[in-house]
VOGU-3710 file (C-alpha; in Angstrom, 3 decimals, decimal comma):
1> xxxxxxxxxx> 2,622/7,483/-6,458  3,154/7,522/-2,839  3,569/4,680/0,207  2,734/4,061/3,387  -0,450/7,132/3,087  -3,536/6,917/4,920  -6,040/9,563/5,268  -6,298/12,770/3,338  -2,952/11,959/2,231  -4,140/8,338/0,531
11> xxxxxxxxxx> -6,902/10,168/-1,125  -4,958/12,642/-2,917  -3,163/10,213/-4,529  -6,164/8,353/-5,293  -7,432/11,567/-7,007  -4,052/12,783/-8,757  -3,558/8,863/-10,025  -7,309/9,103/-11,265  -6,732/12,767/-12,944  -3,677/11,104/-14,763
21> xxxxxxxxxx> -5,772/8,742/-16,537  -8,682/11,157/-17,092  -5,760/13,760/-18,592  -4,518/10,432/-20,669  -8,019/10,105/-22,482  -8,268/13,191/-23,041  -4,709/13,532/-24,992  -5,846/10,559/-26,995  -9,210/12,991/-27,747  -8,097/15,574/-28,268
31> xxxxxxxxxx> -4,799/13,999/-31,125  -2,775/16,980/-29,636  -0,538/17,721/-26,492  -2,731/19,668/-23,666  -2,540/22,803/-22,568  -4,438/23,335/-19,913  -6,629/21,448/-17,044  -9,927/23,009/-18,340  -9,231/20,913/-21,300  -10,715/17,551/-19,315
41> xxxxxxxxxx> -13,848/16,631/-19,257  -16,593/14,737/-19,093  -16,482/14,466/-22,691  -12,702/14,052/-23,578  -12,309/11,226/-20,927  -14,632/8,343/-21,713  -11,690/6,084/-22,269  -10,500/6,007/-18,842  -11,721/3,921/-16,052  -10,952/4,993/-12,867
51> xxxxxxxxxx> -12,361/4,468/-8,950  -12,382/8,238/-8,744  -15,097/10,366/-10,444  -13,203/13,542/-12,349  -15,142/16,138/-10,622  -14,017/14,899/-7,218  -10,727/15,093/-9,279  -10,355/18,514/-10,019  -11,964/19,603/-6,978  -9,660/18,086/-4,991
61> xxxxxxxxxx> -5,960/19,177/-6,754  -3,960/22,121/-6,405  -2,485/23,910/-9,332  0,886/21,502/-8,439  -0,932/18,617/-9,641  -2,335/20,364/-13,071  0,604/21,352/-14,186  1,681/17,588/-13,090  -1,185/16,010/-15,119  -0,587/17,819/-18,014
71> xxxxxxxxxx> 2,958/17,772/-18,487  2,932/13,790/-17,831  0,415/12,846/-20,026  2,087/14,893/-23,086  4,935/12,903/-22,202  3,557/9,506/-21,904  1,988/10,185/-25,459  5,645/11,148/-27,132  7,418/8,312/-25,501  4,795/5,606/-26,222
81> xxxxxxxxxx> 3,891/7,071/-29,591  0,693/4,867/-29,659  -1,062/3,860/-32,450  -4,518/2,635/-32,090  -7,071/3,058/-29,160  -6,532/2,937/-25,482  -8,194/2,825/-22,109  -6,480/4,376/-19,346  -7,287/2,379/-15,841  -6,726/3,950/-12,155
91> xxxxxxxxxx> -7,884/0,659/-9,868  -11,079/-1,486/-10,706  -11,806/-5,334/-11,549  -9,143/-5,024/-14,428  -6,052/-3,423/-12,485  -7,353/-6,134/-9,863  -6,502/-9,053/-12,353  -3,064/-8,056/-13,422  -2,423/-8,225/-9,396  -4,326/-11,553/-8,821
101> xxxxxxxxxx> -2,123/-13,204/-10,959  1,190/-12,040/-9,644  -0,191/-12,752/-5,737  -0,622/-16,748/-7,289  3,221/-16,567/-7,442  3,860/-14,404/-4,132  5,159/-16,820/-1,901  8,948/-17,732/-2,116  9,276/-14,224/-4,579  11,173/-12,366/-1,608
111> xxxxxxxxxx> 8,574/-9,514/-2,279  5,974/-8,602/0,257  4,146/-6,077/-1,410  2,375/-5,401/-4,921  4,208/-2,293/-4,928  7,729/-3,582/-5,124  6,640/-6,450/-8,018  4,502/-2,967/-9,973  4,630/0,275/-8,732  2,081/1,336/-11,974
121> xxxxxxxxxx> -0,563/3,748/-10,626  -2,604/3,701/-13,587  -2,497/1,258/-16,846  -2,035/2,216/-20,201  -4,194/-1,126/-22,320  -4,818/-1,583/-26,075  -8,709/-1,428/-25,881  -9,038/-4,743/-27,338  -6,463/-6,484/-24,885  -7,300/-9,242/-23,066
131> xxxxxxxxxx> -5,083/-10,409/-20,018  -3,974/-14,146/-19,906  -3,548/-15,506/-16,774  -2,824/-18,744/-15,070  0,864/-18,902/-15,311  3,138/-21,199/-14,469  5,608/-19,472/-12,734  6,230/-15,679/-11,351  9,364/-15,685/-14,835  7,178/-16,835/-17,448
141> xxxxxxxxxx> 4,202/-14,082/-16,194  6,847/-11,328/-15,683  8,159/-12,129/-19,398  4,239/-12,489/-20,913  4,366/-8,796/-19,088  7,881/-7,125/-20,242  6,519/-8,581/-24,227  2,905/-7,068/-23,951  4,722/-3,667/-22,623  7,369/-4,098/-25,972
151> xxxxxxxxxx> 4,433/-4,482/-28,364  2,193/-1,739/-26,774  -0,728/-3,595/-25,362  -0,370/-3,242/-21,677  1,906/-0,632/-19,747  1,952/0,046/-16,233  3,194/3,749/-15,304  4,392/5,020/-11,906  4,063/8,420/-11,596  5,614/10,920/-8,851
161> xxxxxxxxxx> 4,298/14,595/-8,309  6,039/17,290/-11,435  4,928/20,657/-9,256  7,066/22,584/-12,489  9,008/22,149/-15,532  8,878/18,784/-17,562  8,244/15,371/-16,787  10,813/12,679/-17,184  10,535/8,965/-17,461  12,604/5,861/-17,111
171> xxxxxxxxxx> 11,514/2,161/-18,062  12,815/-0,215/-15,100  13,455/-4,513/-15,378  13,439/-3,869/-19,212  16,479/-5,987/-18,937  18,993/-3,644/-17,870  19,872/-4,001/-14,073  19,689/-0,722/-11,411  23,854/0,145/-10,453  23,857/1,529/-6,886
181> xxxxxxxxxx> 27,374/1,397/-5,624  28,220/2,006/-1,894  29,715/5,312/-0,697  29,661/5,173/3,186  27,506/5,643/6,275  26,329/8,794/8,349  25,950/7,811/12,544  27,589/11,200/14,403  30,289/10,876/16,083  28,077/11,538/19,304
191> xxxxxxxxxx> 25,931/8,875/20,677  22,975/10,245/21,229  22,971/12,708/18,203  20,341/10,485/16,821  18,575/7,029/16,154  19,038/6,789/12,655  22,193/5,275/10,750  22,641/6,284/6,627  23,978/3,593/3,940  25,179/6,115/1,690
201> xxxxxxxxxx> 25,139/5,216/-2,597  25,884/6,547/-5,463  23,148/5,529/-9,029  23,526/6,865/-12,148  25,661/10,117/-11,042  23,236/10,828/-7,949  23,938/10,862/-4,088  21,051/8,563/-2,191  20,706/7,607/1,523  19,352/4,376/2,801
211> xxxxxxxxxx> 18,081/5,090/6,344  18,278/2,349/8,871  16,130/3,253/11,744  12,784/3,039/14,520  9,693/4,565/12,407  7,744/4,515/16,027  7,822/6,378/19,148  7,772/2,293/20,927  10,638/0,044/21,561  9,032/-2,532/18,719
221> xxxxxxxxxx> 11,516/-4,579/16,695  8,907/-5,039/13,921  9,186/-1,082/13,830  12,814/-1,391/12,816  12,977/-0,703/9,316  14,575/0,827/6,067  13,439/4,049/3,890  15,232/4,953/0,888  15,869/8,869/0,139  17,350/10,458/-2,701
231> xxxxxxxxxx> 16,257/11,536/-6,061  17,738/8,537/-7,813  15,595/5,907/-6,335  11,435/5,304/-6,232  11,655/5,773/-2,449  9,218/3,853/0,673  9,951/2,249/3,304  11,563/-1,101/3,843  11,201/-3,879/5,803  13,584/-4,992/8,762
241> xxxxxxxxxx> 13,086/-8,044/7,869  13,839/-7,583/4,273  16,302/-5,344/5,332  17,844/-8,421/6,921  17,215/-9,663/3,888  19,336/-8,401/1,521  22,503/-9,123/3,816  21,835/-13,137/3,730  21,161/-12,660/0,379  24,269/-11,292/-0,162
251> xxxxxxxxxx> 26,123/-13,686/1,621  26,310/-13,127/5,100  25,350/-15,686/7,925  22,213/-15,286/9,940  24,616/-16,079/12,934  26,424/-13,184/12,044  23,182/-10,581/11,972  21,640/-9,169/15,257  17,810/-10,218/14,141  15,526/-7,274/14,937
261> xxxxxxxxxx> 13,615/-9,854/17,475  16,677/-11,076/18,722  17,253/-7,844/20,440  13,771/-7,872/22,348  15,283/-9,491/24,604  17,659/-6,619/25,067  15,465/-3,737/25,124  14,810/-3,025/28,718  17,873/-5,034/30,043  20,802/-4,506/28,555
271> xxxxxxxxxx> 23,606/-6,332/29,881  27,510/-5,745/30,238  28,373/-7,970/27,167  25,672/-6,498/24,865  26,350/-2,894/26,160  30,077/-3,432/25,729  29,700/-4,903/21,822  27,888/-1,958/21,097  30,206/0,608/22,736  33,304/-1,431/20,511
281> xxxxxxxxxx> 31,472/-1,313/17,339  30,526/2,019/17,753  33,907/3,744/18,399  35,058/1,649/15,596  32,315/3,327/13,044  32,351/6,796/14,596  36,089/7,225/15,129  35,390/8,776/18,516  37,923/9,182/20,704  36,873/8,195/23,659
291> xxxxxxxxxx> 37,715/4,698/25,517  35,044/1,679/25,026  34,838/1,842/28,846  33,170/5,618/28,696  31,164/4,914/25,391  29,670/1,357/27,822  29,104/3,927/30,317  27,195/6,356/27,942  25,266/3,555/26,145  24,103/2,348/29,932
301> xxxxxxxxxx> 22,606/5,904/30,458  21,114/6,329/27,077  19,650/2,951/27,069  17,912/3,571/30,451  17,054/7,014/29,465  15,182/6,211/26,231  14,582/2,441/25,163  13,736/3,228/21,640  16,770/4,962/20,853  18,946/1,872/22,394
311> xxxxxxxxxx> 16,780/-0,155/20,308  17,166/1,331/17,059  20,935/2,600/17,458  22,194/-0,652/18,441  20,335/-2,624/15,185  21,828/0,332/12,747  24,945/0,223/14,373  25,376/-3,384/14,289  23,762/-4,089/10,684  26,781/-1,376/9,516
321> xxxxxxxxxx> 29,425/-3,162/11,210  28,140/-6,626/10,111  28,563/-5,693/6,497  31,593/-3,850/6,550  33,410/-7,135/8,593  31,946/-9,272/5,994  32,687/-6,719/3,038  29,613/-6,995/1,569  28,682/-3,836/1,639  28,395/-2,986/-2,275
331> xxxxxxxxxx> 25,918/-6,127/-2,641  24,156/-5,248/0,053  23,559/-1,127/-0,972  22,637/-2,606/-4,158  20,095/-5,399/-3,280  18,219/-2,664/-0,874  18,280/0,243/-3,711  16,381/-2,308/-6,167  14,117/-3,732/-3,915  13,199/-0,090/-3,152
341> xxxxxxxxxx> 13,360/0,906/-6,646  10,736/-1,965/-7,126  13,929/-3,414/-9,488  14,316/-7,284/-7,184  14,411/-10,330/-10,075  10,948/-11,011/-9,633  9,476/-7,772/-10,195  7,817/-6,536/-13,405  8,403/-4,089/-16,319  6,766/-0,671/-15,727
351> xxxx> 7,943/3,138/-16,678  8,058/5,722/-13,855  7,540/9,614/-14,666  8,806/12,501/-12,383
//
């Protein structure tokens, strides 16, 4: 439901996730659509299992998230039109295994996180379903997956926050690939306007951003990373070094890349060559009009003046220009939107409602 949370933020999800399933059972009670919150209880929602007890639940929601609940779990029941029993899991030793097995086949996946091989928050399981495991690849697993999810057994759901009106769903690596085409960049034609630099997309009729940029107040290269924005896409942050990712991936030469830790070097001295590459590459994105010699000049200042900024600029700026030289800007847009939209080639079926 959400990334990168910690806190009170990390336990509302927790508790919204765990009201989903709670609100699930109790639609499969009750044999009708809900109306109202009041509806779940202890009573209605012995078939879900979650690591959040229902009081804490509904103590702990606004209004936002009833209305989200409800609307959601009506949906999930006409889309799925299940037949038989279910048990509706938020976490625990069962949501645990379906993980376990995919970690076996981690390594050389190009995923780092569970999230981007299953987003599910809670899973939707045939009460007599029982998980097979010990695969022998990440392909044959992910298949054994997308069939169970065909036949109704096992289906993971991500679900985003519906504050009003109804919720709507969409079933991703069903077998039909994500189209993100590229539409441009954002930098300001003044330097210092900001740190950030935008791949602009297009998907399915809707206008999304990929931000390339420093997510801390230090000059850390590990900070250097990507966040996807834009109602067409799941969202979270990405990796710089996925990031860097998806341009070898899409053909480009590591010699070609500036390599977030290759820059460390540059950080707190920045020399005339560096200083000047950025200064050319810049007036060649932002179409400013001033002479490479002033925009060396500027970067100098800026550079001194705030080492994060120089930082981050100079990887955005150079990343742009990279795949732009090497046209390869289309693959790239589209690698990053599917690895944020938890859509890569290794990553499993699931249906997302917002």
């Amino acid at each position: 439901m959400a990334e990168g949370q910690s806190g009170a933020g990390a336990e509302v999800t927790a508790l919204a996730e765990s009201l989903q399933a709670y609100a699930c059972a109790t639609r499969q009670f009750l044999k009708r659509p809900l109306t109202d919150v009041s509806e779940i209880t202890e009573t209605t929602t012995k078939d879900a299992i979650c690591d959040r007890k229902l009081k804490d639940a509904l103590k702990g929601l606004s209004a936002n998230w009833y209305h989200s609940v409800i609307t959601t779990a009506n949906e999930i029941f006409k889309d799925v039109k299940p037949s038989g029993k279910y048990i509706f899991y938020r976490g625990g030793d069962f949501v645990n295994s379906i993980y376990d097995e995919w970690r076996v086949h981690k390594n050389g996946s190009g995923i780092t996180g569970d999230d981007k091989w299953n987003p599910a928050d809670i899973w939707m399981v045939k009460s007599n379903f029982k998980l097979k495991t010990d695969w022998p690849t990440l392909r044959d697993y992910n298949r054994y997956l997308y069939d169970e999810f065909a036949n109704k057994n096992l289906i993971g759901i991500s679900l985003k926050l519906v504050p009003k009106g109804d919720a709507h769903s969409k079933i991703f690596n069903d077998g039909k690939p994500l189209v993100a085409q590229w539409r441009g960049y954002k930098l300001g034609e003044n330097m210092f306007d900001s740190k950030d630099i935008y791949l602009q997309f297009i998907s399915e009729s809707k206008e999304g951003e990929i931000q390339l940029r420093n997510f801390s107040s230090q000059a850390t290269t590990s900070s250097w990373q990507g966040e996807i924005k834009g109602k067409s896409a799941a969202g979270g942050k990405i990796g710089g070094g996925i990031v860097m990712n998806a341009a070898l991936e899409s053909g480009i030469s590591r010699s070609k890349l500036m390599i977030p830790n290759s820059f460390q070097q540059y950080i707190n001295r920045p020399n005339d060559q560096i200083l000047k590459k950025f200064a050319t590459m810049f007036k060649e994105l932002s179409g400013s009009r001033k002479s490479i010699a002033e925009l060396q000049k500027e970067a100098m200042m800026y550079a001194k003046k705030d080492p994060t900024w120089w930082m981050s600029k100079f990887l955005g700026v150079h990343y742009v220009y990279t795949i732009l030289n090497e046209k390869k800007e289309n693959d790239v847009v589209k690698w990053l939107f599917e690895y944020g939209s938890s859509a890569t080639k290794n990553s499993s079926i699931f249906i997302k409602y917002s």
